[in-house]
C-alpha positions in Angstrom: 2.9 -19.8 28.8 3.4 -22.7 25.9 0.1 -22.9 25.9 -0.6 -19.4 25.1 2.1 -19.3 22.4 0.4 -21.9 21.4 -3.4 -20.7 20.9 -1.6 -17.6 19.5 0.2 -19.3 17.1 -3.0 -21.0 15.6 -5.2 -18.3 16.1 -2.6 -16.2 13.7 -1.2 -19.5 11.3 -1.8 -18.1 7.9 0.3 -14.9 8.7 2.5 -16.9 10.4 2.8 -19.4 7.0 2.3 -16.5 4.9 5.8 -14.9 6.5 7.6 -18.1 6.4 7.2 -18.4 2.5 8.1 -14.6 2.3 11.2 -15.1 4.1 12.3 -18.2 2.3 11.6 -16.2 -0.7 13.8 -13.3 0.2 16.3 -15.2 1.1 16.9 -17.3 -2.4 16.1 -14.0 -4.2 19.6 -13.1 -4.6 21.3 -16.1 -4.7 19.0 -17.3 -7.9 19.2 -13.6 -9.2 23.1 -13.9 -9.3 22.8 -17.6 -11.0 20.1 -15.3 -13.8 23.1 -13.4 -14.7 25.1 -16.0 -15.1 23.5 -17.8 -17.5 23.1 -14.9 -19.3 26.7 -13.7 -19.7 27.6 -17.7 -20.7 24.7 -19.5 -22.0 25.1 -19.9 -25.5 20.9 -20.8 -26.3 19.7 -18.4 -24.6 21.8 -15.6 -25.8 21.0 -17.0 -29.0 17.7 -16.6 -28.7 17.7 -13.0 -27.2 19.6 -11.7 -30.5 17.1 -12.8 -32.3 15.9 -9.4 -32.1 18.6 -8.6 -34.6 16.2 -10.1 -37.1 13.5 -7.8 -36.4 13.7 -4.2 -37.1 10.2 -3.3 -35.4 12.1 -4.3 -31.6 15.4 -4.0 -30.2 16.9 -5.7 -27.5 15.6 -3.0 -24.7 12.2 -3.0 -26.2 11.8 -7.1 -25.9 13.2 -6.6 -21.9 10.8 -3.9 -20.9 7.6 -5.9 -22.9 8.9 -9.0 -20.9 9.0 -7.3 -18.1 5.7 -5.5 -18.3 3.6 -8.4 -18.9 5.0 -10.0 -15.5 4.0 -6.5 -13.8 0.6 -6.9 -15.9 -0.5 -10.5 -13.9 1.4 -8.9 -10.6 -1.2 -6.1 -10.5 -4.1 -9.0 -10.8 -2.9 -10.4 -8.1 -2.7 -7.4 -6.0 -6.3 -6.5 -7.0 -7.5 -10.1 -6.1 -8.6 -9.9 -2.6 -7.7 -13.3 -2.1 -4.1 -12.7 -3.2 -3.4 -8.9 -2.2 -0.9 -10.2 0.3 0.9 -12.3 -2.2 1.0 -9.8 -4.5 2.4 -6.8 -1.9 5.7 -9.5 -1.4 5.5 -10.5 -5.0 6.1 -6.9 -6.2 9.2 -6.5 -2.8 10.6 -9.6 -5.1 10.4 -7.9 -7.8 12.1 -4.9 -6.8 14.8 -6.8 -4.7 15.6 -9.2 -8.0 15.8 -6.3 -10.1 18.4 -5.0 -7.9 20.3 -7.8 -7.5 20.9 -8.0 -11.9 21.5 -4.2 -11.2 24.7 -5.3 -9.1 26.1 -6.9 -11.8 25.5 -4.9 -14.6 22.5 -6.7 -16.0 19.2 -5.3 -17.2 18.4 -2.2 -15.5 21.9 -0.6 -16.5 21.6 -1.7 -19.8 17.5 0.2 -20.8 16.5 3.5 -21.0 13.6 4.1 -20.1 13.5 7.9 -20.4 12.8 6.2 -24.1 9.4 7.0 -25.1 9.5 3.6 -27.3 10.9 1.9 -24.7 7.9 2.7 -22.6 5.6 2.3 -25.3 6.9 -1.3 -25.0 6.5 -1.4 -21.4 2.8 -0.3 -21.8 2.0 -3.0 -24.2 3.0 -5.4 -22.2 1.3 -4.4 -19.5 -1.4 -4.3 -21.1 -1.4 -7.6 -22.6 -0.7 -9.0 -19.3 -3.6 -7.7 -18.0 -5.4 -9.0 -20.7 -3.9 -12.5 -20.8 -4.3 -12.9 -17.1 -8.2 -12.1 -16.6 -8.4 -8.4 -16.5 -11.5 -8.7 -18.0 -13.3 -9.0 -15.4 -12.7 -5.6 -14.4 -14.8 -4.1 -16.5 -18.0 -6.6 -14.6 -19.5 -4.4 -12.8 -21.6 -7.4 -10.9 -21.1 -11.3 -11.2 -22.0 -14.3 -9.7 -18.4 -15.7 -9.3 -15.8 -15.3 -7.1 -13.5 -12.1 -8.1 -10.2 -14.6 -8.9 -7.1 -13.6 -11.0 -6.3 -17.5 -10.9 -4.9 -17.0 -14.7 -2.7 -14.5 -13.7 -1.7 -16.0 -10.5 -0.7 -19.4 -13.0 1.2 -17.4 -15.2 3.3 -15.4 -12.9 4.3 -19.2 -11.7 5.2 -20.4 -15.2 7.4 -17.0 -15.4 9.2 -17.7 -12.9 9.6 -21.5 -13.3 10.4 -21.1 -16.8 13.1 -18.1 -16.1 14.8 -20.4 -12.8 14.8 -24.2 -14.6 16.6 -22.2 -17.8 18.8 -20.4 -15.7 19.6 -23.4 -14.2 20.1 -25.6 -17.5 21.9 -23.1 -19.2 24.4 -22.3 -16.3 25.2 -26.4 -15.2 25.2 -27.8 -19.5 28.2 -27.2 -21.5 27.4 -27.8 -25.1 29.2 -26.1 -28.3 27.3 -23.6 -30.0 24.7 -24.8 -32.6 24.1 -21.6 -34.7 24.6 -18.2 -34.6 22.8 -15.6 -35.5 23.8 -12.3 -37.1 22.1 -9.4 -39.1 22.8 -11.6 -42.0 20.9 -14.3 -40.8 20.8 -17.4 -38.9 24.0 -19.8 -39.8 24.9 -23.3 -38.5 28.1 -23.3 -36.5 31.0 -25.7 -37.3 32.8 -27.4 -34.4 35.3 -29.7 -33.7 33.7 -30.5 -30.2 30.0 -32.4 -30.3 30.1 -34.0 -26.8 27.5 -32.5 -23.7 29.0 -32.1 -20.6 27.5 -30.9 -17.1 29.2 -28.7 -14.9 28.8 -30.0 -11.5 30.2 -27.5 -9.4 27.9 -25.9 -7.4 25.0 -27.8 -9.3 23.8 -29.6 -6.3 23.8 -26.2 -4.4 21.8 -24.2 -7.6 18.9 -27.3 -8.2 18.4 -27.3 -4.8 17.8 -23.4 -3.9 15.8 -23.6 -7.5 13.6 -26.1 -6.6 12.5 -24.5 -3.2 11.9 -21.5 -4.2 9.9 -22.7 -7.3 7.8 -25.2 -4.7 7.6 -22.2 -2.7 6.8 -19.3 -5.5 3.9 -22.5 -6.2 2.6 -22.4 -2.8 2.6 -18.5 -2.3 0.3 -17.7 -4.8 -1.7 -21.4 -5.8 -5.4 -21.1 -4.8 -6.6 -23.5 -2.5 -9.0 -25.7 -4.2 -12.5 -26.4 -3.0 -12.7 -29.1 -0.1 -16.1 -30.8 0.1 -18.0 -31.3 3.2 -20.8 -34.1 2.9 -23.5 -34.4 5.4 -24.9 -37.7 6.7 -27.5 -38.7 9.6 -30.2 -40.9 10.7 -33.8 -39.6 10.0 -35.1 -36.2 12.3 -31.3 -36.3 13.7 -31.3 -32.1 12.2 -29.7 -32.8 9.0 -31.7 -29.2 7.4 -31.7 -27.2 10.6 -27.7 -27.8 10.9 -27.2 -26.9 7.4 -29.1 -23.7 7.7 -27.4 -23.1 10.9 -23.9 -22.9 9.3 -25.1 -21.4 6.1 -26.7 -18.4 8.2 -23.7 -17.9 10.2 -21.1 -18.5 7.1 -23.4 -15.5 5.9 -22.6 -13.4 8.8 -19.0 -13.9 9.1 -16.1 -11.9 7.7 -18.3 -9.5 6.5 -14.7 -7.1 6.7 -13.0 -9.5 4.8 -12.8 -8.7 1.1 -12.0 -12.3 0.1 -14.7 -13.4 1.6 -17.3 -10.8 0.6 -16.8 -11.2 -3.0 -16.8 -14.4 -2.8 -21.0 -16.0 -3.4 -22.3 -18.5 -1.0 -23.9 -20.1 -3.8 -26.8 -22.0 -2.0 -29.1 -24.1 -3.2 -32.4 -23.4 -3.9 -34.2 -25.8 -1.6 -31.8 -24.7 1.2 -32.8 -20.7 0.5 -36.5 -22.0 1.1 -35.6 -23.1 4.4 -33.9 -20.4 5.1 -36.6 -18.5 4.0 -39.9 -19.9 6.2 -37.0 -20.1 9.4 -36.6 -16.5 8.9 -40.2 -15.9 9.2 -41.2 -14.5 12.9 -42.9 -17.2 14.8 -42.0 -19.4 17.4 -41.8 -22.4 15.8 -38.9 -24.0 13.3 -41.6 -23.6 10.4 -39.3 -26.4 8.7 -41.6 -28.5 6.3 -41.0 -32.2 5.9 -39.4 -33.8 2.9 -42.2 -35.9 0.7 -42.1 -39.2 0.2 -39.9 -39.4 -3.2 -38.7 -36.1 -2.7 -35.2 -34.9 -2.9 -33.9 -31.7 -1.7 -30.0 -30.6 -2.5 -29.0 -28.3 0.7 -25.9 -26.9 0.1 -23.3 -23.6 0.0 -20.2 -22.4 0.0 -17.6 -20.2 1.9 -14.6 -18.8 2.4 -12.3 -19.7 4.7 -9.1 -18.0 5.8 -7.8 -14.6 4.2 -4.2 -14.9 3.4 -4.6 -18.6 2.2 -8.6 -18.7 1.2 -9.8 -22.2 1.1 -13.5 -22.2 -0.8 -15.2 -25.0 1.2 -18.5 -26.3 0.1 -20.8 -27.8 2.7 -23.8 -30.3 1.3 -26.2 -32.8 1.9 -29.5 -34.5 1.1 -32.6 -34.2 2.7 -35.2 -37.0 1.6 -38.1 -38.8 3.1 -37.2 -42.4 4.5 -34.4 -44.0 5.9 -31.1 -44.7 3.7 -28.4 -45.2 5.7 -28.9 -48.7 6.2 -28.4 -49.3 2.5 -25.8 -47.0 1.6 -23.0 -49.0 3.0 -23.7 -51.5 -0.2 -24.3 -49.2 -2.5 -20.9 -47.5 -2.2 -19.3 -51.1 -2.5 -20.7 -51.8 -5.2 -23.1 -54.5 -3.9 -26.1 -52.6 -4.9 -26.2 -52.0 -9.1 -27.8 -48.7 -10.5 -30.9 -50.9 -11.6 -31.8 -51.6 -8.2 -30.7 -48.6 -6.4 -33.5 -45.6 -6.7 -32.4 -41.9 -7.7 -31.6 -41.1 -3.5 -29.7 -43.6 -3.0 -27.6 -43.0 -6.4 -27.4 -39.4 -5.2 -26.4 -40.1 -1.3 -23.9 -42.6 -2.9 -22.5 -40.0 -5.4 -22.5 -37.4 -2.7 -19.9 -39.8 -0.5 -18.1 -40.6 -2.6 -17.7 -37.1 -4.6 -16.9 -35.5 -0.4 -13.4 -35.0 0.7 -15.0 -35.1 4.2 -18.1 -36.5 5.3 -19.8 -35.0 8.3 -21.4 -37.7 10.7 -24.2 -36.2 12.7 -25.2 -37.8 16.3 -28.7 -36.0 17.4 -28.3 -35.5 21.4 -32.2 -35.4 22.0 -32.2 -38.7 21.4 -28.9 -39.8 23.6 -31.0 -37.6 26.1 -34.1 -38.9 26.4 -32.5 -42.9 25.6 -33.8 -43.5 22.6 -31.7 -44.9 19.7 -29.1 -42.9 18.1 -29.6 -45.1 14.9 -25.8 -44.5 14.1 -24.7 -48.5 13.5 -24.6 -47.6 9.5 -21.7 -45.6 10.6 -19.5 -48.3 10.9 -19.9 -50.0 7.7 -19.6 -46.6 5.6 -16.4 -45.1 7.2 -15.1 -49.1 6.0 -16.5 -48.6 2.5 -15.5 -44.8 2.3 -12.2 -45.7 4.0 -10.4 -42.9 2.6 -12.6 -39.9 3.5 -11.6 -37.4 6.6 -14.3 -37.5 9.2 -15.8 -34.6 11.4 -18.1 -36.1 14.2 -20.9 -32.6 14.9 -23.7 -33.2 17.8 -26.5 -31.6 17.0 -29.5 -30.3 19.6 -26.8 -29.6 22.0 -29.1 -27.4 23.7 -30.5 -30.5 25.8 -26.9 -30.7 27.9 -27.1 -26.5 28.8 -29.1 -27.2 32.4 -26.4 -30.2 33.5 -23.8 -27.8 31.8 -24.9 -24.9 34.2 -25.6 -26.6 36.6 -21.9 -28.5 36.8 -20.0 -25.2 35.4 -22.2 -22.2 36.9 -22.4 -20.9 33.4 -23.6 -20.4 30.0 -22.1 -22.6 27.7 -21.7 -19.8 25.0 -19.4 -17.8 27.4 -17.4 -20.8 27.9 -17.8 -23.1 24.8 -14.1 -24.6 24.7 -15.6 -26.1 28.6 -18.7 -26.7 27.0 -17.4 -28.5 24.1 -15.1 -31.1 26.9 -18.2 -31.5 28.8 -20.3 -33.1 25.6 -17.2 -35.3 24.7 -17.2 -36.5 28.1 -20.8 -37.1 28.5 -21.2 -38.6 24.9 -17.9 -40.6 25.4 -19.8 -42.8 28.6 -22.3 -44.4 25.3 -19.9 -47.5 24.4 -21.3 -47.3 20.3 -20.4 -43.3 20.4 -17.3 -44.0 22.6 -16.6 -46.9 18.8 -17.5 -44.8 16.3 -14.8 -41.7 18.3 -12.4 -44.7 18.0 -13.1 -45.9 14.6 -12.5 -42.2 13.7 -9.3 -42.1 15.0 -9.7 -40.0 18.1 -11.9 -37.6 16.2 -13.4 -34.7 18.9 -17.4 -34.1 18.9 -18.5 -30.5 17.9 -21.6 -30.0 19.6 -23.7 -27.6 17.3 -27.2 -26.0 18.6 -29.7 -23.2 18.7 -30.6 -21.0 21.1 -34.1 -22.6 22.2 -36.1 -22.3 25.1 -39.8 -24.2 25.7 -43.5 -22.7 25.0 -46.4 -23.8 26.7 -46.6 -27.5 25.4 -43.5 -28.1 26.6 -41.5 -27.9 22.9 -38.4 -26.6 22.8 -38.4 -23.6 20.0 -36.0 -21.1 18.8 -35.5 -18.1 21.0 -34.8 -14.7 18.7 -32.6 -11.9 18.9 -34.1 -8.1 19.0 -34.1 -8.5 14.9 -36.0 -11.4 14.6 -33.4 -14.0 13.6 -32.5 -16.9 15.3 -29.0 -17.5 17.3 -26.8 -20.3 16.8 -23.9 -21.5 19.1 -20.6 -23.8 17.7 -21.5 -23.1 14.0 -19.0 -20.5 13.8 -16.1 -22.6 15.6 -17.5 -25.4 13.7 -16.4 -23.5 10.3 -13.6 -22.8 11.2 -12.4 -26.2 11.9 -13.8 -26.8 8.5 -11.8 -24.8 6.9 -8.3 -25.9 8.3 
């Protein structure tokens, strides 16, 4: 039963986090609302600072509340709009509503604007408006584009809103300090005091900072975009390094296709690796994969999106060349190797490395099947001169364990891949240099990646195809989403 609760809780984490923040948020709403109004009714800069509209005969008090207030709701119905943020931006707009209601409770804003005033609306519209604008809305009126459809602008300055409105409530409620100036319809004039001193008020400051500062690390985290994480893959030569990253660009293709997030979100991949994509897709029963050149360099990578109430963008590259570099890339990321000496691959595996978040290490099981040298010693040295990089271990050609799979389980290994997955750790774990590199990793598991082959005449395995022509691949999809965590 744990273990259920478990698997359930994982399987539904983001709407689990995503509830968690919403409820922290509800819960400080009122508190922080009632400390708004306080330092209102007894700040002496801010109030200042409001009656400055005293000055201006163009806007009124109620007109610069509703302007101020519509250019929040301007960059909240971004964020609504952004399918990356449309779940945010429902629970941004209950906030709204429940905050408004709390300053309603004690007499504050609401009460105090009419907005049966057609100026008053007139202000509200304008500010609207320029919240739409200031926040991205632009991009509304694109009827096709090549990026991702973000509202990041107006997802930043709904944060600085907030911040801004909490740390001055919380400044102006917690300093005592005489009144500087005061301003009139005569003018601004410098107030005469007997008292200069600064004081704090402490009580209930320790209570106030704290509820400010989580909900403003909290309002942060709500509606922040996840940044790109960078996958970079590295293997020995033939070990699948192109047919793995078509494999997970094909099926990043086909997956979430009912997710808006992720539709409108481009792949982005490179041209070399829409080429191979292009002659795999191509209806014969071989791989049709053409060899790097000697001095040749081919960029394979693209993007997706992970996750739907948190997106994570997470880019997965590599470089495909002719030769063998792995041997020599251990001194060229510690700086034993100069850029005089180093050629343009190396320079570009090095800069891949080190540019990666996460490097993907591949281990090709044809070769641990048949005994042949897994040509993964260079490993060792990298991980120590990329100490600081995550590590994902991925098997690729798994298809050579699915007889001794069968055979041992009495079924396919894509009906039972979690089984399938223990069996290849087991197996691979019995090599003493894979059984290292796992512990060099820190425990890291194997993924075991492969496509659906079977064998033609000669005796070479080749990919089978579904009734549409396209090939089938097995782990990629579990593979992403361990990614993307």
């Amino acid at each position: 039963m744990i273990t259920a609760a478990v698997t359930t809780l994982n399987r539904h984490r983001e709407k689990v986090s995503l509830v968690g923040y919403f409820v922290v948020m509800l819960g400080l709403t009122l508190p922080l609302a009632t400390m708004l109004g306080s330092a209102y009714e007894d700040g002496k800069l801010t109030r200042s600072l409001i009656d400055l509209h005293l000055l201006v005969d163009a806007i009124d008090l109620e007109g610069v509340s509703v302007f101020l207030l519509g250019i929040f709701i301007g960059l909240l119905i971004l964020l609504t709009i952004d399918p990356k943020k449309r779940w945010q931006g429902y629970l941004l707009w209950i906030g709204l509503v429940i905050s408004l209601l709390g300053l309603w409770t004690i007499g504050l804003f609401i009460p105090n604007i009419d907005f049966t005033s057609t100026t008053n609306l007139g202000w509200l519209a304008v500010g609207i408006l320029l919240g739409l604008v200031l926040g991205g809305g632009r991009k509304l009126l694109r009827t096709q584009t090549a990026q991702a459809f973000e509202f990041r602008s107006a997802a930043k300055g709904i944060y600085l809103i907030v911040a801004l409105l909490i740390v001055s409530a919380l400044i102006e409620t917690h300093l005592v300090y005489p009144t500087i100036f005061e301003i009139t319809a005569d003018g601004v004039s410098i107030v005469s005091s007997e008292t200069s001193g600064v004081s704090v008020e402490t009580d209930g400051l320790a209570r106030n900072a704290v509820l400010s500062g989580i909900f403003i690390l909290t309002v942060r985290r709500f509606i922040q975009y996840d940044s790109e994480e960078d996958f970079f893959v590295l293997g020995p030569r033939g070990s699948g390094k192109s047919l793995f990253l078509i494999g997970a660009y094909l099926e990043a293709l086909n997956r979430g296709r009912n997710d808006e997030a992720t539709k409108q979100t481009p792949l982005q991949p490179s041209q070399e690796l829409m080429k191979m994509v292009e002659n795999l897709d191509q209806r014969s029963e071989g791989w049709l994969i053409e060899a790097t050149g000697r001095g040749e360099i081919k960029d394979l990578a693209f993007q997706y999106v992970h996750g739907s109430t948190f997106p994570k963008n997470v880019k997965v590259s590599s470089i495909d060349y002719a030769g063998e570099y792995l041997s020599r890339l251990p001194d060229a990321l510690s700086g034993a190797v100069t850029e005089d000496d180093a050629d343009n691959t190396l320079l570009r595996l090095s800069d891949g490395v080190e540019d990666a978040d996460t490097l993907i290490l591949l281990v090709d099981l044809e070769r641990y099947a048949n005994g042949e040298s897994l040509d993964i010693s260079e490993y060792f040295s990298i991980l120590q001169a990329a100490n600081d990089k995550g590590i994902f271990v991925v098997a690729t050609k798994a298809d050579v364990f699915i007889e001794d799979f069968q055979k041992e389980q009495g079924i396919e290994p894509h009906l039972a891949f979690d089984e399938f997955k223990d069996f290849v750790n087991q197996r691979l774990r019995q090599s003493e240099q894979i059984d290292s590199l796992i512990r060099q990793t820190a425990g890291a598991e194997i993924h075991p990646v492969y496509y659906q082959t079977t064998e033609n005449e000669n005796g070479d395995r080749v990919p089978m195809r579904d009734e549409t022509g396209s090939v089938m691949t097995i782990g990629f999809d579990r593979l992403l989403n361990e990614l993307g965590r």
